[in-house]
C-alpha positions in Angstrom: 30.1 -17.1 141.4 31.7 -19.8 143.2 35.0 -21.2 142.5 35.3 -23.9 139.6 37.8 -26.5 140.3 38.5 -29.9 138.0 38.7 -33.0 138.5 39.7 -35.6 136.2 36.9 -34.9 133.5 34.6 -33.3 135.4 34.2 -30.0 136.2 33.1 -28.9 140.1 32.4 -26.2 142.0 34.2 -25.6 145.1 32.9 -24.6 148.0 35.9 -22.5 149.8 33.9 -19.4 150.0 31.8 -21.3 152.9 34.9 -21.5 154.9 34.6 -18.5 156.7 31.0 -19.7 157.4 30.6 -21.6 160.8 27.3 -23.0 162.4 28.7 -25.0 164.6 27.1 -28.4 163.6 27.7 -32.6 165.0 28.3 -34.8 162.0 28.1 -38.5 162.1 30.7 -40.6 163.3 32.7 -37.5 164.3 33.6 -36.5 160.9 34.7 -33.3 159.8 32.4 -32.7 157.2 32.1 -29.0 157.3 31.9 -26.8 153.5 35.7 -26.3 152.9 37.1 -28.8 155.1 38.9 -31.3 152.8 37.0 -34.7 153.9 34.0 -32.4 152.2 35.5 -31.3 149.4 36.8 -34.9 148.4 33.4 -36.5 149.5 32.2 -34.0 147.3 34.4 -34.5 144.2 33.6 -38.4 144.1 29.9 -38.2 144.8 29.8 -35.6 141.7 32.1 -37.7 139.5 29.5 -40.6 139.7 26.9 -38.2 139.0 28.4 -36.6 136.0 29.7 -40.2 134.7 26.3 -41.7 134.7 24.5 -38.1 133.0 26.9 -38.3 130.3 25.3 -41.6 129.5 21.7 -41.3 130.2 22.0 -37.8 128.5 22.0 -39.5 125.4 18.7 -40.6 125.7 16.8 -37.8 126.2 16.9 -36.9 123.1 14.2 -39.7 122.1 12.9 -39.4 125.8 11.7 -36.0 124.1 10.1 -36.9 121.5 7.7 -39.5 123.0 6.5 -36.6 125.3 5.9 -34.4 123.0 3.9 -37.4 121.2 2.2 -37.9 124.4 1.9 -34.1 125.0 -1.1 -34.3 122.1 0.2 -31.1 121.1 2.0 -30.3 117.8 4.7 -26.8 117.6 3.1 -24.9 114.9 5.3 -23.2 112.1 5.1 -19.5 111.4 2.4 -20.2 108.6 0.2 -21.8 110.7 0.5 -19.2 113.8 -0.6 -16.6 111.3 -3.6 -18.4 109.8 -5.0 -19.0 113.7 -4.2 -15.5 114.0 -6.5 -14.6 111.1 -9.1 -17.6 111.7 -8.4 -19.4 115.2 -10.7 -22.0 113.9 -8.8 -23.1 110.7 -7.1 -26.5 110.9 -3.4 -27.0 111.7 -1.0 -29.1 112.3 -1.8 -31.8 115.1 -0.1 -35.3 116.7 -2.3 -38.4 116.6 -2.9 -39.9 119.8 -1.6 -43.0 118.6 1.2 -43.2 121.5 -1.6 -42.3 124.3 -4.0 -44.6 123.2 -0.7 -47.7 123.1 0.4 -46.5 126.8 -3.3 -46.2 128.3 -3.6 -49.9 127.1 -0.6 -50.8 128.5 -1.6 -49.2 131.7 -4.8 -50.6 132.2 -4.3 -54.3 132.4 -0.9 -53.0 134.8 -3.7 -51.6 136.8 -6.1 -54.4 136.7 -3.4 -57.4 137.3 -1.4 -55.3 140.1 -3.4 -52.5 141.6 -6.3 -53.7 142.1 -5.7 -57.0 143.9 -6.3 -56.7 147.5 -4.5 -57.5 149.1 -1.3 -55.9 147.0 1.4 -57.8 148.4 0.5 -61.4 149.6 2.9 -63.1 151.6 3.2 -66.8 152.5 4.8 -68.1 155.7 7.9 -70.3 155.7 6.9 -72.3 158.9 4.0 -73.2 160.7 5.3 -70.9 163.2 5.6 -67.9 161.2 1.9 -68.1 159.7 0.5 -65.6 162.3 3.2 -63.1 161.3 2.7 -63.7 158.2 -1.1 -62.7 157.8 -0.9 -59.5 160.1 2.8 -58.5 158.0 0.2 -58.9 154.7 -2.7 -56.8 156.3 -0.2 -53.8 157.8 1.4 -53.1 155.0 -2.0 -53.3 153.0 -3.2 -50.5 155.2 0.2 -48.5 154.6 -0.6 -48.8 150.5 -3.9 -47.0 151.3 -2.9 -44.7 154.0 0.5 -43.8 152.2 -1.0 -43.5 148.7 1.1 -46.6 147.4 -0.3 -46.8 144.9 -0.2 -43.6 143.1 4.1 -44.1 142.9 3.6 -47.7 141.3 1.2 -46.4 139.0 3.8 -43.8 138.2 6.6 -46.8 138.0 4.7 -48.5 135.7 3.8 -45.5 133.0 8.0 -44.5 133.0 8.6 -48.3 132.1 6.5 -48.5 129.2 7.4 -45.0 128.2 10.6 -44.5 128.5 12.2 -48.3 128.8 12.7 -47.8 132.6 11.3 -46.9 135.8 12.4 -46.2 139.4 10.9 -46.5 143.1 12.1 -46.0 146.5 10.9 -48.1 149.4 10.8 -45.8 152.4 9.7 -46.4 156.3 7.8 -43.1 156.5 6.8 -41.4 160.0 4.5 -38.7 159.8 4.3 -36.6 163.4 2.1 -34.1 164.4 -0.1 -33.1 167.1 -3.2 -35.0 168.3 -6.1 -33.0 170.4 -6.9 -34.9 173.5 -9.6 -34.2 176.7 -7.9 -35.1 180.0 -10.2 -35.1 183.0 -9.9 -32.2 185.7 -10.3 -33.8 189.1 -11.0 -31.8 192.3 -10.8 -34.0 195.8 -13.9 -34.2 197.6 -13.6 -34.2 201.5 -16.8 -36.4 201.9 -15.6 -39.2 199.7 -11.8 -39.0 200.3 -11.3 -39.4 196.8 -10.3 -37.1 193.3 -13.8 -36.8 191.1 -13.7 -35.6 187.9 -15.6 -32.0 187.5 -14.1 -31.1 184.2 -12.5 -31.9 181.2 -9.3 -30.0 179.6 -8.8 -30.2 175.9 -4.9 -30.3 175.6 -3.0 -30.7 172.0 0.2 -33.1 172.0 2.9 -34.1 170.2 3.1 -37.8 169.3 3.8 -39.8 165.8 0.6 -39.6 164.1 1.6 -42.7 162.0 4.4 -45.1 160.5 4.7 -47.2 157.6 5.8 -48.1 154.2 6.0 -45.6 151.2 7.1 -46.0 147.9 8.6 -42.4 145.9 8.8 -42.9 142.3 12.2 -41.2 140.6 12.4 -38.9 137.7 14.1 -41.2 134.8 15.5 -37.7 132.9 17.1 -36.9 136.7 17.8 -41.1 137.8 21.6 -41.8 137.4 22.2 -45.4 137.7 26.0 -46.9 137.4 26.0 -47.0 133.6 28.6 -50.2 134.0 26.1 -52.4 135.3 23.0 -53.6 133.3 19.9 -52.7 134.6 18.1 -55.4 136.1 21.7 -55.9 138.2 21.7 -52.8 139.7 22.3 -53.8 143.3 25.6 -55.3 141.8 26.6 -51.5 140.8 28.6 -49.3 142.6 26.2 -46.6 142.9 22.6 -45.4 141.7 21.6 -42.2 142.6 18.5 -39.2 141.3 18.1 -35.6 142.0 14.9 -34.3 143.2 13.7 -30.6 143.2 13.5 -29.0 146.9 13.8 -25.9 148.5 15.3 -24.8 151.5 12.4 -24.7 153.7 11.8 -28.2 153.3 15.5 -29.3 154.1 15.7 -27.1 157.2 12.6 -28.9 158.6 14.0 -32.2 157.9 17.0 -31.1 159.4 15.0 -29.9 163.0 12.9 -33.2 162.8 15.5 -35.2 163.4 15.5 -37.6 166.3 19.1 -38.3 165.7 21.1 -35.7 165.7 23.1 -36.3 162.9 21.4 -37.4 160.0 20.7 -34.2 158.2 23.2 -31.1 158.8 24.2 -28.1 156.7 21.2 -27.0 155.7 22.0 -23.6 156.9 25.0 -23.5 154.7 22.8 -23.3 151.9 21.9 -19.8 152.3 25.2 -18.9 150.9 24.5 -20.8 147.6 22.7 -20.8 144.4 21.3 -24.2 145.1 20.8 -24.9 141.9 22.6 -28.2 140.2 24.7 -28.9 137.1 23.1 -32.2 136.6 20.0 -30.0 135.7 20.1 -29.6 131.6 16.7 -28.7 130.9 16.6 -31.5 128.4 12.8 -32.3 129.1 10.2 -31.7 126.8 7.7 -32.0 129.7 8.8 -28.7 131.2 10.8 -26.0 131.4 12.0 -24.9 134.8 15.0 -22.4 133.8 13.6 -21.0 130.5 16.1 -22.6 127.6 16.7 -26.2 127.1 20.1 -26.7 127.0 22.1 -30.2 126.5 24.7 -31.8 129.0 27.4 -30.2 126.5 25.4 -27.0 125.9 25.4 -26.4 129.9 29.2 -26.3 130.2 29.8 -24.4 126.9 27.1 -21.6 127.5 28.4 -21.0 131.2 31.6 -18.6 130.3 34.3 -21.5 129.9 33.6 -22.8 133.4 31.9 -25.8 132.8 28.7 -25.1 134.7 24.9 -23.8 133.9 23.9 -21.0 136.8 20.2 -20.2 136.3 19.4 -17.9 139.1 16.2 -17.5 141.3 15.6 -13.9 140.5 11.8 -13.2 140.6 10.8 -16.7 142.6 9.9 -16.1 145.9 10.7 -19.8 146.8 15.0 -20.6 148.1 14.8 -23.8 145.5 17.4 -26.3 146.2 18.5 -29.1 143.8 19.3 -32.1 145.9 21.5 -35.0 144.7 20.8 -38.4 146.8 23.8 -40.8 146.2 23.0 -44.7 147.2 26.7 -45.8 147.3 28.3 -48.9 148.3 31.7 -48.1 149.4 34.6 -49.0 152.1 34.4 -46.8 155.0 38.5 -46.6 155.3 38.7 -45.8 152.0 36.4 -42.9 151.5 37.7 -41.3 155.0 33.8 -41.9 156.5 35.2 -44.7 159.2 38.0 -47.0 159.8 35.9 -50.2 158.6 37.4 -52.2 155.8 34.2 -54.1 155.0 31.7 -53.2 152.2 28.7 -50.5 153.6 25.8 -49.0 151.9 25.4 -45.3 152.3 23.1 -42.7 151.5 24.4 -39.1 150.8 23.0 -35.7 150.1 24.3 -32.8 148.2 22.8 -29.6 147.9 23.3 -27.4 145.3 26.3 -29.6 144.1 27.9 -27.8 146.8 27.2 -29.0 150.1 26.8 -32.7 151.6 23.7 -32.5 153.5 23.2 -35.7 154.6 25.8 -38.8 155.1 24.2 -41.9 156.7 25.1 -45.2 156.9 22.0 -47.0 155.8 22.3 -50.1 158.0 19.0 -52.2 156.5 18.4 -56.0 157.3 18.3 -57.0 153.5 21.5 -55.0 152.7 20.4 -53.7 150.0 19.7 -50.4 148.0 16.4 -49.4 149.2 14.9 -49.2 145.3 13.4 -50.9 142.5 13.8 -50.8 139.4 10.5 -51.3 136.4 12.0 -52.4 132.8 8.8 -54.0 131.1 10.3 -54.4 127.9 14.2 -55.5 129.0 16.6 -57.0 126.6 19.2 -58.6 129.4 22.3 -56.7 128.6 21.2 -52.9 128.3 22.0 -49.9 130.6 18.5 -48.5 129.4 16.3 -50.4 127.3 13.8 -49.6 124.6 10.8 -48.6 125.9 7.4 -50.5 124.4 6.5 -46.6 122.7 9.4 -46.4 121.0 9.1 -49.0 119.0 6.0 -47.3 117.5 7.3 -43.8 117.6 8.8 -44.1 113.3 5.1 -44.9 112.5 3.7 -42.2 114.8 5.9 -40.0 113.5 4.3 -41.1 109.8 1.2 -40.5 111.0 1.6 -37.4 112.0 3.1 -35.7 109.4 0.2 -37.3 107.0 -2.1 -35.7 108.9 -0.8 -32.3 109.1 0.6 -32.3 105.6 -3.0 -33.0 104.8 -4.1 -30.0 106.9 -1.3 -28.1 105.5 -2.9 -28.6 101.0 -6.5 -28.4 102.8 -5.8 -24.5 103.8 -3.7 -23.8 100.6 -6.8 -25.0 98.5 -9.2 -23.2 100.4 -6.8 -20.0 100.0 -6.5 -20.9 96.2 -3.2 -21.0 93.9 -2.4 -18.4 91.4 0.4 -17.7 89.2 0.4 -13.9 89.2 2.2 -10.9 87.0 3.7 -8.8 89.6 4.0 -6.0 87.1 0.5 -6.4 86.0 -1.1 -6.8 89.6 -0.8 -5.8 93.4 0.7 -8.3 95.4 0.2 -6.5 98.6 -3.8 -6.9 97.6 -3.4 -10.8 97.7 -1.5 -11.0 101.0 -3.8 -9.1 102.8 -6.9 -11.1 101.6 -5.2 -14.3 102.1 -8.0 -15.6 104.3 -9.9 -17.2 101.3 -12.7 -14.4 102.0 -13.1 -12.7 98.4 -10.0 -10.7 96.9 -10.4 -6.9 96.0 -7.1 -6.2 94.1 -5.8 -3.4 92.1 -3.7 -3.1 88.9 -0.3 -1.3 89.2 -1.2 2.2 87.0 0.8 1.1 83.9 -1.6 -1.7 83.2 -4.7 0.8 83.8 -6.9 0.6 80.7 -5.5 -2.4 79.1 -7.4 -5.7 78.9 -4.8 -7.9 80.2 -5.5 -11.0 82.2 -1.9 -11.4 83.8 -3.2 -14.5 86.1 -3.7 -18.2 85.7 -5.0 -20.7 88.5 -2.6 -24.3 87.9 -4.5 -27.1 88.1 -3.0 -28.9 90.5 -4.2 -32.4 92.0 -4.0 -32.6 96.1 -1.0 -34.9 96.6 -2.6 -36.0 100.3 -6.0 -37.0 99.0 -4.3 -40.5 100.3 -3.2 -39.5 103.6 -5.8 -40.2 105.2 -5.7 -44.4 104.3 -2.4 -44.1 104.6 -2.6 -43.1 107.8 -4.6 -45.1 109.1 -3.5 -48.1 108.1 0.0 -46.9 109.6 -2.0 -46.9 113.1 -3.5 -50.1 112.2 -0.1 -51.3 111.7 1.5 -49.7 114.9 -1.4 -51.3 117.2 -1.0 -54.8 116.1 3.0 -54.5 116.6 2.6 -53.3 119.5 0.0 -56.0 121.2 -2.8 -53.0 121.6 -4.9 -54.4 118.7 -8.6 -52.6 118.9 -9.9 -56.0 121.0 -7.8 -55.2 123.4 -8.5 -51.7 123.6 -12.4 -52.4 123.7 -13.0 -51.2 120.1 -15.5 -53.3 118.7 -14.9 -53.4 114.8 -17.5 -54.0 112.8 -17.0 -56.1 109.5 -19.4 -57.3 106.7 -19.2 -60.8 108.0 -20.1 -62.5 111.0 -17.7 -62.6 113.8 -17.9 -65.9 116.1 -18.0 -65.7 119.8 -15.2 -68.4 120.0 -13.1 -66.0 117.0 -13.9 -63.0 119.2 -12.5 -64.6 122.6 -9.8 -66.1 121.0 -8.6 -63.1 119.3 -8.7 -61.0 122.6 -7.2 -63.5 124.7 -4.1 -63.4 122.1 -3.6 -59.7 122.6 -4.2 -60.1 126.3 -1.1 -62.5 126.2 1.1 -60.1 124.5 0.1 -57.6 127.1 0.9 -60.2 130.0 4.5 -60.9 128.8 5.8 -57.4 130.4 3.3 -57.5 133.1 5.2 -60.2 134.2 8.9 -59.1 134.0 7.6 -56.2 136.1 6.0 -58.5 138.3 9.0 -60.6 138.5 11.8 -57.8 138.6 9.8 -54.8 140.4 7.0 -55.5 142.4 8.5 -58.5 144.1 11.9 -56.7 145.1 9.1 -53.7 146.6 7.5 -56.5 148.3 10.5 -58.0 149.9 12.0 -54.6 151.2 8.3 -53.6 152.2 8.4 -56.4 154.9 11.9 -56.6 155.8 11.6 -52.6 156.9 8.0 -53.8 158.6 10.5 -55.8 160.7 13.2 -53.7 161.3 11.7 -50.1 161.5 8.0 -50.7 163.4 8.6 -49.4 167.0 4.7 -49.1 167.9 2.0 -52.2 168.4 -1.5 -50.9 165.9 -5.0 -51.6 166.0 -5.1 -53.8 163.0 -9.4 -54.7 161.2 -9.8 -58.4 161.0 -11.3 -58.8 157.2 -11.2 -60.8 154.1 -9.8 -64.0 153.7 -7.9 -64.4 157.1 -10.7 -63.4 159.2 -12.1 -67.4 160.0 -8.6 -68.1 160.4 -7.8 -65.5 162.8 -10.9 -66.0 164.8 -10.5 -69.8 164.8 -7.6 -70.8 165.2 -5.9 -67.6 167.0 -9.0 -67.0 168.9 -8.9 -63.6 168.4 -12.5 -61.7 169.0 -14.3 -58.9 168.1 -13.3 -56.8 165.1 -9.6 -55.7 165.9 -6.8 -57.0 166.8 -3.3 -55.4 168.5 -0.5 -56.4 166.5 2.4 -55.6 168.1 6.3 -55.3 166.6 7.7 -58.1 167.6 4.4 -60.3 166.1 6.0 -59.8 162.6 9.3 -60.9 163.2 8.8 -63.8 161.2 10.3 -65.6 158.2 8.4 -64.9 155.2 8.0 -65.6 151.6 7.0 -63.4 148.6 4.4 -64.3 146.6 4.9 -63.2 142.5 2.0 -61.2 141.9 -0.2 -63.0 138.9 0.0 -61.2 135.8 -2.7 -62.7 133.8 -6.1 -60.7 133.8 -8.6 -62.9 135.5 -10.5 -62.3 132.0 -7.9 -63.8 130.3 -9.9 -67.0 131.2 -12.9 -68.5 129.9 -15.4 -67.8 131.9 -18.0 -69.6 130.2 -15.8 -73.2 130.2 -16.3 -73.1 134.7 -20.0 -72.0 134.0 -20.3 -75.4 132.3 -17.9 -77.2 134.8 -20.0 -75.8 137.5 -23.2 -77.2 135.5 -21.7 -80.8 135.5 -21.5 -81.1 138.9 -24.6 -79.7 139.8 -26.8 -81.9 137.7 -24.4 -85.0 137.9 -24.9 -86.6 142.2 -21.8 -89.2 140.9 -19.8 -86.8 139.3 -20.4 -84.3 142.2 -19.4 -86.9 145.2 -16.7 -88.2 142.8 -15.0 -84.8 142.2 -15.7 -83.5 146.1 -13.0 -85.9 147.1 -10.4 -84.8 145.4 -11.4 -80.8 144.2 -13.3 -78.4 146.5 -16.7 -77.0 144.9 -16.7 -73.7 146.7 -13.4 -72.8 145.5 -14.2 -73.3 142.3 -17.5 -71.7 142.4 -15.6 -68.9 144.2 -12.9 -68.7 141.4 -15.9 -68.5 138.4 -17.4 -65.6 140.7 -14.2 -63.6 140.3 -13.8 -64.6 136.5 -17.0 -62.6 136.1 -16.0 -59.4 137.9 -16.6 -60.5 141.3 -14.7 -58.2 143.6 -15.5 -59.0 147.4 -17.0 -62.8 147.1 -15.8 -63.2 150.3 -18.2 -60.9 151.9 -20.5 -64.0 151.0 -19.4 -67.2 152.6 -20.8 -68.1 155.5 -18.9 -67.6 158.6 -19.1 -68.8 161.6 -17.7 -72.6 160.6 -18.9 -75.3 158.1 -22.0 -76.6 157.5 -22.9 -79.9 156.9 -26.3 -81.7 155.7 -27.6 -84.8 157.4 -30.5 -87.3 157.0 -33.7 -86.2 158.8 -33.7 -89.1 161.1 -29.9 -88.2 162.1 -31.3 -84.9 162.7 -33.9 -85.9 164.7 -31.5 -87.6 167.2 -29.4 -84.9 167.4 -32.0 -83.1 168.6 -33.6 -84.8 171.0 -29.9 -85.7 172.3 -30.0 -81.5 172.9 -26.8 -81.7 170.3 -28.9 -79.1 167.8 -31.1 -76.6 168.4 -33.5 -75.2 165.7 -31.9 -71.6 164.0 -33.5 -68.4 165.4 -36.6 -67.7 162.8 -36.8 -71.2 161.2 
């Protein structure tokens, strides 16, 4: 057990016993951050302060964090009554949560999906000058390839599910590298006397090391393990001092990083944590999602249970895996200060503690937008708060309701089906009753002093079923929760069906309402989250890309490319320095493309077809392709295009124009015609 040492408020654990421990390893900056030293141990005590300041805080919301889970979860905790009637019938009805919350939060996550996911490309950019509009195209279709090689997608969707459920998410915007081996045939040449030259009479298949490939990621953080600098509200966390999450690992994982790297110095260590639990105190178990070390235990509850120290030990007995709570700190700090470097000017750094014990990694992170390299999602922000309502938890009281209607409803259904009796224990068995509780037929005896007499010594109440209203009740309780919440059944793609007639117009108007509802957080998570991913996704394009790639020339820039670039064929090399440019962000558009009325451009498009004056009159001032393009995608065109002719425009002339042109040798007939 190590030793416990305080500090301030907080209680720490000390890592003296490593002092005897030596593995000889080069720290950044020549600092002396060896387990024991004392630069470690106060590193250490101000990392974990920040930690344990900003999880007393965000502690306090777990608590409701738990139950929308367990709302979400589907899955109700049954009371000893109803575990014995599964036991004696498993297919009697129990207790059970309405799936009022995953039906709100699938709604929620569609149109995310549809406005932001499944745009291509994801992140448009825009060039500042006419000089940076070459960068600008290639910067938009490299780091569309890194959101489909590197799974972008998946973390945003992730992003976007912990803002609407829990008031708040978090991403990180990494430059990842992925290196491994790549199986090549080199020729094997022998020299021929007759020719005077090497000629190839083999080939050797050889297997080399080389950096399969690089490019943006995105990591999406834990909100029950995020610790954000509880000061600071959240939309404003770059002002804050600190913001930090801890992330599940294991030792085999952190030694690789560790041999990996090109640096020298940006991981160390690791070995050191051989000699530790690894496990952290910023671990309370409080999730309802899971349950790593067996009890859930509070914040409080952690330093209470653990024998006066202050600190929650779960041990790895019986897991074959060395797992290793890391703590990642982004801290903005002065180096002179906190004894990492004589500099008196603000820096951003990145530590790493293991185990809350050892400081794994401590790295200035030196990034052209100086900035922390995350993103924060709130969907349904107030302006002010450290964490926010989430959209569900608004609409948890009534699924709460719900749910207890339904299984109190479940709950008189059994106990009629079992019957009610009032019974004269001295007159009648009781053990016969319990043991034929099932509602199959009751054999039961009279005690002996009532053999022979012609006593009844029962009576059956008649009781009316207090639910028999539940069931309205409840629904109109979910009725209730889906029109607060913007999820109306429209919305959803539940088509109710009412006496009278519905209109077309009543329909459309009614849906495009709740789609506007919906939009209003799309776009504060268009505004506050995707664009800050967008910015840091091309700034690190910039700074980190150290090798030219083979990029596909498609979509919308291809004509461009080709004719005014003149670049042929079907790839181009875009090299590092080609994206060096000055760029723009474009806000991702939060309105469904449904939300419009498709049927209003069909009759536009109408008008100018069967109007010649309207047609030349609008054609000099609006563009008829674009529009037609734009009605294309309004009816769930995806790749329109795929269908415009390429190869330049093409214009249609009198026949006698076209008759001079050709005998001029200016056109030729097309191939077939």
């Amino acid at each position: 057990m190590p030793e416990i040492i305080e500090v301030g408020t907080q209680l720490l654990r000390s890592s003296e016993n490593l002092k005897d421990v030596d593995y000889h390893y080069a720290y950044p900056r020549e600092l002396d951050l060896k387990p024991g030293s004392d630069n470690h141990r106060n590193l250490l005590q101000r990392l974990m302060r920040m930690a344990w300041d900003s999880a007393a805080v965000m502690n306090t919301y777990h608590s409701r964090w738990n139950d929308i889970d367990e709302a979400l979860a589907v899955y109700a905790n049954l009371d000893s009554e109803e575990v014995d009637t599964v036991a004696q019938d498993k297919r009697r009805p129990t207790s059970f949560v309405i799936p009022l919350s995953t039906a709100i939060l699938a709604t929620d996550l569609s149109y995310d999906t549809e406005v932001f996911l499944d745009s291509d490309p994801v992140f448009p950019y825009a060039p500042v000058g006419p000089e940076d509009r070459y960068g600008s195209i290639m910067t938009e279709m490299l780091i569309q390839r890194d959101v489909i090689t590197n799974k972008v997608k998946i973390p945003l969707h992730t992003t976007f599910r912990n803002g609407h459920a829990y008031g708040f998410g978090v991403a990180d915007c990494v430059w990842a590298q992925h290196e491994g081996k790549r199986t090549v045939w080199e020729p094997v040449t022998e020299f021929d006397a007759e020719t005077g030259q090497d000629e190839i009479v083999d080939f050797s298949r050889k297997r080399r090391k080389e950096m399969i490939f690089e490019g943006n990621a995105l990591q999406a953080w834990d909100p029950y393990l995020t610790f954000p600098d509880p000061s600071i509200p959240l939309h404003e966390f770059q002002r804050g001092e600190y913001i930090g999450r801890l992330v599940p690992d294991n030792y085999t994982s952190l030694r690789e990083q560790e041999l990996t790297d090109d640096v020298g110095t940006e991981w160390f260590n690791v070995q050191y944590l051989n000699h530790i639990q690894g496990r952290s105190s910023l671990r309370t178990n409080d999730d309802a999602r899971r349950s790593v070390y067996g009890t859930r235990n509070t914040l409080s509850d952690a330093r209470r249970n653990s024998g006066g120290t202050g600190y929650n030990t779960p041990t790895n007995d019986g897991l074959d895996t060395r797992q290793v709570d890391v703590l990642y700190m982004y801290v903005k700090l002065i180096p002179a200060e906190w004894g990492v470097g004589p500099g008196e000017d603000v820096e951003r750094w990145e530590f790493a503690v293991g185990g809350d014990e050892v400081i794994v990694k401590a790295q200035h992170m030196d990034y052209d937008h100086n900035q922390f390299p995350c993103a924060v999602n709130a969907p349904d922000y107030d302006g002010f708060s450290a964490v926010p309502n989430s959209h569900l938890s608004t609409v948890f009281p009534m699924q709460k309701m719900t749910d207890w209607l339904m299984s109190a409803m479940m709950k008189s259904q059994n106990t009629s089906i079992n019957g009610r009796f009032f019974l004269d224990p001295s007159i009648w068995n009781i053990n016969d009753l319990k043991e034929n509780k099932d509602g199959q037929g009751w054999i039961v005896r009279k005690r002996r002093s009532a053999w022979g007499r012609d006593v009844k010594g029962w009576d059956a109440p008649n009781v009316p079923d207090p639910t028999v209203n539940n069931m309205a009740i409840a629904m109109q309780m979910m009725e209730t929760a889906k029109n607060l919440s913007g999820a109306s059944d429209q919305v959803m793609g539940i088509l109710q069906k009412t006496s009278g007639r519905t209109s077309a117009g009543e329909a459309q108007g009614t849906r495009q309402l709740g789609l506007s509802r919906l939009g209003r957080p799309a776009k504060l998570t268009s505004w506050m989250f995707m664009q800050d991913v967008q910015m840091m996704f091309a700034f690190h394009q910039q700074q980190f890309m150290t090798k030219s790639r083979q990029q596909r020339i498609s979509g919308k820039w291809s004509d461009v490319l080709r004719t005014e670039y003149g670049i042929e064929g079907e790839f181009a090399e875009v090299h590092p320095w080609d994206v060096a440019v000055n760029l723009d962000v474009i806000p991702a558009d939060a309105n469904l493309p449904a939300s419009e009325f498709l049927d209003s451009w069909t009759t536009l498009l109408q008008s100018l077809g069967q109007n010649p004056m309207v047609q030349q009159e609008l054609a000099q001032k609006l563009d008829p392709l674009r529009i037609w393009l734009h009605a294309a995608r309004l009816g769930g065109a995806r790749n329109v295009e795929d269908f415009v002719r390429k190869g330049g425009n093409v214009q249609v002339v009198p026949d006698q124009v076209a008759q001079q042109q050709a005998q001029a040798g200016n056109i030729v007939p097309v191939a077939g015609l």
